[in-house]
C-alpha positions as CSV (number, residue, x, y, z in Angstrom):
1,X,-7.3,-7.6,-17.1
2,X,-9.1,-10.9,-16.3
3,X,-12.6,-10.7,-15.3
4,X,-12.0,-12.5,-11.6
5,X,-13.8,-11.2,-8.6
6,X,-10.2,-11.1,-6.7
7,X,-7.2,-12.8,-6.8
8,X,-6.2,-15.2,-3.6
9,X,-3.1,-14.4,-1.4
10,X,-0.9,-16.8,-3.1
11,X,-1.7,-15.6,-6.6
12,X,-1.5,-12.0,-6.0
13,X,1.9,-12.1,-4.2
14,X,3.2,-14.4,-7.7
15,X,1.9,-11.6,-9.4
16,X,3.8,-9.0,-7.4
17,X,6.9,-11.0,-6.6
18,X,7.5,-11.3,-10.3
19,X,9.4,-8.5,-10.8
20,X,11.9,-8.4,-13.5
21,X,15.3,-7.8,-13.3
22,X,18.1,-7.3,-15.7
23,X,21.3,-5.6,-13.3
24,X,22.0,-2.8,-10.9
25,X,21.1,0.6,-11.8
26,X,24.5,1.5,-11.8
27,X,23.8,5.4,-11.4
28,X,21.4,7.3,-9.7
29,X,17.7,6.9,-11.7
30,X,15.8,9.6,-13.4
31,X,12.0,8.8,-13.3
32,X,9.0,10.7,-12.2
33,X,8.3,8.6,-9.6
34,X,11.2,9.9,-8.0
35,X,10.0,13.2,-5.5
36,X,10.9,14.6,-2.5
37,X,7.9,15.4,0.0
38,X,9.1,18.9,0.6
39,X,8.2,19.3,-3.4
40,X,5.1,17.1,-3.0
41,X,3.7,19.4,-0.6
42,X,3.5,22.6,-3.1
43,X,1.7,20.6,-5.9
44,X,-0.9,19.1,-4.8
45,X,-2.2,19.2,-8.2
46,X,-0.3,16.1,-9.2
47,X,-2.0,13.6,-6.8
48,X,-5.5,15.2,-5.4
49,X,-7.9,14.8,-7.3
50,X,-11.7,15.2,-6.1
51,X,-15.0,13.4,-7.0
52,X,-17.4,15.1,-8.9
53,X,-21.4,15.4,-8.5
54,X,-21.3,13.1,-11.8
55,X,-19.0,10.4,-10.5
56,X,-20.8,9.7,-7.2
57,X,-24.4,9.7,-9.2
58,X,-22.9,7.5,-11.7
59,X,-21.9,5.2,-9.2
60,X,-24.6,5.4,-6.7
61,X,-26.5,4.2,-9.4
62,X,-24.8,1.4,-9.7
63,X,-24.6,0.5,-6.0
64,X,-28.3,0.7,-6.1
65,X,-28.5,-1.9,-8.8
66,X,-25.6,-4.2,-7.3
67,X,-27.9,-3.9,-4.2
68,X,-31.3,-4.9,-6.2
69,X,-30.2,-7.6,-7.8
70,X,-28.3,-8.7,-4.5
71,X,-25.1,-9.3,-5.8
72,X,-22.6,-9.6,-2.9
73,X,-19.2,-7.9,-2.9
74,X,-17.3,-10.9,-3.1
75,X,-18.8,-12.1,-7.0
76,X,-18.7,-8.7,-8.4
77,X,-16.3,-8.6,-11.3
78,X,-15.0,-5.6,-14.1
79,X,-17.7,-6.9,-16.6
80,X,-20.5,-6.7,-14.0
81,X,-19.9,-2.8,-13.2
82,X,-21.5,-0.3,-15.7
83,X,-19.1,3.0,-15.0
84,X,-17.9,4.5,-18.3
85,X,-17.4,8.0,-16.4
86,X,-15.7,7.2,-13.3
87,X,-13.3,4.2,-15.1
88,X,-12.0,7.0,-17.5
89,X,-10.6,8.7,-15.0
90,X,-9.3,5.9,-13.2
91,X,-7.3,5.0,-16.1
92,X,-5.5,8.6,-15.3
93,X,-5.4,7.7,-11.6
94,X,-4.0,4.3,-12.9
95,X,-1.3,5.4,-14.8
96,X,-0.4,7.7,-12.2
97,X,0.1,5.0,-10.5
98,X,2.5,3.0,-12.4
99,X,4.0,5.9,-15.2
100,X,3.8,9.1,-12.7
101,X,4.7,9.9,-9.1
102,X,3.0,6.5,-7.4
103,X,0.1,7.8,-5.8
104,X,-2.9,9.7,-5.9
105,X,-5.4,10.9,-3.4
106,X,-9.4,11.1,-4.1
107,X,-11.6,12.9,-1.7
108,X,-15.3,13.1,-1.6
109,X,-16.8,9.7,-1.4
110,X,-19.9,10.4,1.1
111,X,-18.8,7.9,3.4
112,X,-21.0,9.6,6.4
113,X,-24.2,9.8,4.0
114,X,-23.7,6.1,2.8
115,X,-22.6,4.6,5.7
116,X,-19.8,1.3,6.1
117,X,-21.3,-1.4,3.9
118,X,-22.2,1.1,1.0
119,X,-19.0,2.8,1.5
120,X,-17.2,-1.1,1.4
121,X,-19.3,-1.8,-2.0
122,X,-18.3,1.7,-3.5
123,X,-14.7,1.2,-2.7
124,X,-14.7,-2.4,-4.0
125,X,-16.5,-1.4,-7.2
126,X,-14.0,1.6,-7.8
127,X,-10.9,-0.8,-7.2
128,X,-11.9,-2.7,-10.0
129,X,-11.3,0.3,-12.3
130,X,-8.6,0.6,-11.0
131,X,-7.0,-3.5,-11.0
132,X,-7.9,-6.5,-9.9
133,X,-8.3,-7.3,-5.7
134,X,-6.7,-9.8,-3.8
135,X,-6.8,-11.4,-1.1
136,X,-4.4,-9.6,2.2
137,X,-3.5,-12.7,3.9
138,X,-3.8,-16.5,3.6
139,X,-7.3,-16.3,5.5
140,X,-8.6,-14.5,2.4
141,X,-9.2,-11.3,3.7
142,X,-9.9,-8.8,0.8
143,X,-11.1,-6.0,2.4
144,X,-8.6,-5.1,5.9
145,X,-10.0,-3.1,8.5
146,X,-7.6,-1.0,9.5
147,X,-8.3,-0.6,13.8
148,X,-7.7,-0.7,17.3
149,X,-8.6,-4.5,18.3
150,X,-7.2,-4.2,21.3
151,X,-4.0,-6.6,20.3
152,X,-0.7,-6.1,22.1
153,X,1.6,-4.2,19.8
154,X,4.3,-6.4,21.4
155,X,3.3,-9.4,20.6
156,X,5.2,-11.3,17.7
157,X,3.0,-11.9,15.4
158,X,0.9,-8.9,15.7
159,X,0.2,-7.4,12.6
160,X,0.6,-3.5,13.7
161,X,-2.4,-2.2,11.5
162,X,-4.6,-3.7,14.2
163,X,-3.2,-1.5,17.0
164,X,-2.6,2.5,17.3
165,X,1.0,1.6,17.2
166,X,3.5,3.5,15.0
167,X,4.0,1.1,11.7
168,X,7.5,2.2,10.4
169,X,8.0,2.0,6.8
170,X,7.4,-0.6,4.4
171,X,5.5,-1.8,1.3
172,X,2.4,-4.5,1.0
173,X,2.9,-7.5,-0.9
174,X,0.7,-6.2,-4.1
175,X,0.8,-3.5,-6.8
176,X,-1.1,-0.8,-5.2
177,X,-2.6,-0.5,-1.7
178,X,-5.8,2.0,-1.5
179,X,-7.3,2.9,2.0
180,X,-10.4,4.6,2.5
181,X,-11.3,6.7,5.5
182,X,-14.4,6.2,7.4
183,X,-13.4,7.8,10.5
184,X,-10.6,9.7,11.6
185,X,-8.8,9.1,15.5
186,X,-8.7,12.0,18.3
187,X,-5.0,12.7,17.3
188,X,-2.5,11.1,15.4
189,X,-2.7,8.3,12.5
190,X,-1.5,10.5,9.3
191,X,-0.4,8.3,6.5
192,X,3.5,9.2,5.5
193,X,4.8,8.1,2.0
194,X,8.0,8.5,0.9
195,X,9.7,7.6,-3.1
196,X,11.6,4.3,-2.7
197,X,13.4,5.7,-5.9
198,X,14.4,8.7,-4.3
199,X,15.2,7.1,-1.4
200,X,17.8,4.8,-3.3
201,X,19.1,7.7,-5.4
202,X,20.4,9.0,-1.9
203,X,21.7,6.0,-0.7
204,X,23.7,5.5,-4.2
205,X,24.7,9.1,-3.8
206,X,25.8,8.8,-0.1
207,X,27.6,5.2,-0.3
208,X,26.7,3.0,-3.5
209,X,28.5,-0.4,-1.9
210,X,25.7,0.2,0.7
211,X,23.1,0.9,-1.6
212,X,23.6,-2.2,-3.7
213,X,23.2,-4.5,-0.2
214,X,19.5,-3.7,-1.4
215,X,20.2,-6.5,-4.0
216,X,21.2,-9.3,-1.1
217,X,18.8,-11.6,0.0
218,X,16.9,-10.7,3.0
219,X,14.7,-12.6,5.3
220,X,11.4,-11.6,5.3
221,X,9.5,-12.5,9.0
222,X,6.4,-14.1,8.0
223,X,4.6,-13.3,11.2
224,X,3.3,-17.1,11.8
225,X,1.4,-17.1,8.5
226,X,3.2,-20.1,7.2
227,X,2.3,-24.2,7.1
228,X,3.3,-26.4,9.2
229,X,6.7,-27.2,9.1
230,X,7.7,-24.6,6.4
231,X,10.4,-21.8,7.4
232,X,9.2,-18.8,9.0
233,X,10.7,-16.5,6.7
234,X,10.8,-16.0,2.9
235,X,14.4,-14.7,1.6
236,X,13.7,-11.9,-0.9
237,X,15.8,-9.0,-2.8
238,X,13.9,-5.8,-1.9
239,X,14.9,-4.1,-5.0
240,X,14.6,-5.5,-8.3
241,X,15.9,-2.8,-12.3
242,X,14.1,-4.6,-14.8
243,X,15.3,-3.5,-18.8
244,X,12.4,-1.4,-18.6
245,X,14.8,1.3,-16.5
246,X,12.2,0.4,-14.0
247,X,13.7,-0.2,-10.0
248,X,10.8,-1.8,-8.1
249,X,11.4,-2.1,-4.3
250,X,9.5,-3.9,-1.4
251,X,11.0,-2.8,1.8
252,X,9.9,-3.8,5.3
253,X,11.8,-2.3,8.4
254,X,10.0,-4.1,11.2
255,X,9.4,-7.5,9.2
256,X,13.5,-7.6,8.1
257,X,14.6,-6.7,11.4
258,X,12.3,-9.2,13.6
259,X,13.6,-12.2,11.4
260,X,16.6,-12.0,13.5
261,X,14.0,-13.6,16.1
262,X,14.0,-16.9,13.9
263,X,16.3,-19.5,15.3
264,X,16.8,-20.3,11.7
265,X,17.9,-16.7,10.9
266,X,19.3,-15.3,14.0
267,X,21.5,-11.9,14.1
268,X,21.6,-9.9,10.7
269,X,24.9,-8.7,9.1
270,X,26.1,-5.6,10.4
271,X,25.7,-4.1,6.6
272,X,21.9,-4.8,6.4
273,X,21.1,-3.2,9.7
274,X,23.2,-0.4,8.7
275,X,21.1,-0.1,5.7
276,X,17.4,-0.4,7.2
277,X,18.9,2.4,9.6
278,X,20.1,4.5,7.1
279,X,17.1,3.6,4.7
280,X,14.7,4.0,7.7
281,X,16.2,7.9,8.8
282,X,15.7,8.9,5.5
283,X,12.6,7.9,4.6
284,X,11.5,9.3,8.3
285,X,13.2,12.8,6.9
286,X,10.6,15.5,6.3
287,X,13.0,16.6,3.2
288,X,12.0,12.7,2.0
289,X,8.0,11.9,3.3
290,X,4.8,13.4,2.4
291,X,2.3,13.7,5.2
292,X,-1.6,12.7,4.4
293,X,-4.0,13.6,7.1
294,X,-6.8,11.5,5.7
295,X,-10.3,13.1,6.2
296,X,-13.6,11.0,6.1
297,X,-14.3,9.9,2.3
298,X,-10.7,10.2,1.0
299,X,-9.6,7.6,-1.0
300,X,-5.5,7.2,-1.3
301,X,-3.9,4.7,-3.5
302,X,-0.2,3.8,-3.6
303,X,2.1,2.4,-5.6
304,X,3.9,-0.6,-3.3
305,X,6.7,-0.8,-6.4
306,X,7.7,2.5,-6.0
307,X,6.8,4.1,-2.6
308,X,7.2,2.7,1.2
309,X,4.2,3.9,3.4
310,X,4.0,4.3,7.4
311,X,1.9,5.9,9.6
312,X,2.0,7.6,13.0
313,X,0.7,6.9,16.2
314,X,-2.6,7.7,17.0
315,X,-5.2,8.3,20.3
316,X,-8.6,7.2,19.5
317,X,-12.1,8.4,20.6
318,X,-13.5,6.8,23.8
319,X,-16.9,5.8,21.7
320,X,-16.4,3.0,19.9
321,X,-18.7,4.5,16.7
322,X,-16.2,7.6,16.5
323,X,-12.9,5.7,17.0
324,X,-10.5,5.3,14.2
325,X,-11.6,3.0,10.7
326,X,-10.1,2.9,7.2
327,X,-10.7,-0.2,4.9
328,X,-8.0,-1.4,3.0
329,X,-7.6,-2.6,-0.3
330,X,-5.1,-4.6,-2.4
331,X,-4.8,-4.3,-6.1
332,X,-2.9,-6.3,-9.0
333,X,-2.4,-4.4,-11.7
334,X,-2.3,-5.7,-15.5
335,X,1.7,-4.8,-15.8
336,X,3.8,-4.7,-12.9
């Protein structure tokens, strides 16, 4: 892993982008990233995992020091953290990640008792056991706050995360995504994941001609974060086999559908919207998706290779210090 504080927008989505790819599957895939949520949901075992009194005074220590020597978030690299303890078990978490079902959800990080900025550094310093960060959009953001700014969810370039809206499913543009709960909304807002391999195992199952449209091109909306004069749209194959017997997917309903708003795009075939529907409905299927009601101080990390991700719609507090905040984080990984 290099030892870079993060990497910038444009290098991390390289990175992920570079996915290998050697043919279609040509059969339904074995793997054990492929799941079903109503399985999911009686083993728990195989992706909650909990902090322990030794993992938080390991790294409290460490925030202590980070804070005394007044390093700031932004410079801190692998080399600079001391964390034999907790980065061993990230390397379980990690290959959960990319060998095992795709996710894994850690609770116990004392988010109330540290408060936001500790909380951000503790986060930060735990992602880089984990991978390298990266910046989530061409401003350089590299830690999101996911929350209600008030935007209009029907605006078209709204980017949903910043609204209570429902966010239909779809994967972010690096290896793994992690969120970390600071506070939870009045109702609403669980996470839903689903197995992109599962899901294409169904498709193949149900109508493999329709499956393989996964392998087209598709127009990506890019949501006004292009240059001047550029395209508004990137044309992508959402699913990738590499030799490794490995199908990597990025799907995004909403962002595939809305490039029909693009004059240079305009109406989709009728085969790609019968696949986002078809893709969407099962993915939406409680047979398919895994609810996560995240609780203050959980920590989940997914796979964006091998899961698609959503999340309901939520109704938040009226007090702005109890409405709803995760921080996001994105996260190359040494091997796709």
């Amino acid at each position: 892993m290099s030892d870079s504080p993060y990497r910038s927008f444009r290098e991390q989505s390289i990175h992920y982008f570079t996915r290998d790819h050697s043919g279609l599957p040509g059969a339904p895939i074995e793997s054990p990233a492929v799941w079903r949520g109503s399985d999911m949901r009686e083993h728990q075992s195989a992706w909650h995992v909990e902090l322990e009194p030794a993992d938080l005074e390991e790294l409290d220590r460490e925030l202590s020091r980070l804070r005394i020597e007044n390093i700031p978030l932004e410079s801190i690299t692998q080399s600079r953290l001391h964390l034999p303890h907790l980065s061993q078990k990230c390397r379980d978490w990690q290959s959960r990640l990319m060998h095992g079902c795709g996710f894994v959800l850690v609770s116990g990080l004392p988010v109330q008792a540290w408060g936001e900025s500790r909380s951000a550094l503790a986060f930060w310093a735990i992602g880089h056991q984990l991978g390298l960060p990266g910046a989530q959009n061409p401003d350089g953001e590299l830690l999101g706050h996911v929350k209600d700014y008030g935007e209009q969810s029907d605006s078209p370039n709204v980017r949903l995360y910043r609204t209570p809206s429902n966010i239909n499913f779809h994967c972010d543009a690096a290896d793994v995504v992690g969120l970390l709960c600071l506070q939870t909304a009045r109702s609403g807002g669980q996470s839903r994941i689903a197995s992109s391999v599962a899901i294409w195992n169904a498709l193949y199952e149900e109508d493999s001609a329709l499956a393989e449209t996964l392998f087209d091109g598709f127009a990506l909306d890019l949501r006004g974060e292009h240059r001047p004069g550029q395209p508004g749209h990137a044309l992508l194959q959402p699913c990738r086999y590499g030799r490794d017997g490995v199908l990597r997917t990025f799907y995004h309903s909403e962002y595939f559908r809305s490039a029909q708003r693009l004059e240079e795009i305009g109406s989709l075939p009728a085969t790609h919207i019968r696949l986002l529907d078809r893709y969407d409905a099962l993915a939406a299927s409680p047979e398919f998706h895994l609810d996560m009601w995240l609780k203050p101080g959980d920590m989940q990390f997914v796979s964006n290779h091998t899961i698609v991700h959503s999340r309901t719609r939520y109704e938040d507090h009226t007090a702005p210090a109890r409405q709803r905040h995760l921080l996001r984080l994105w996260l190359s990984l040494e091997v796709n």
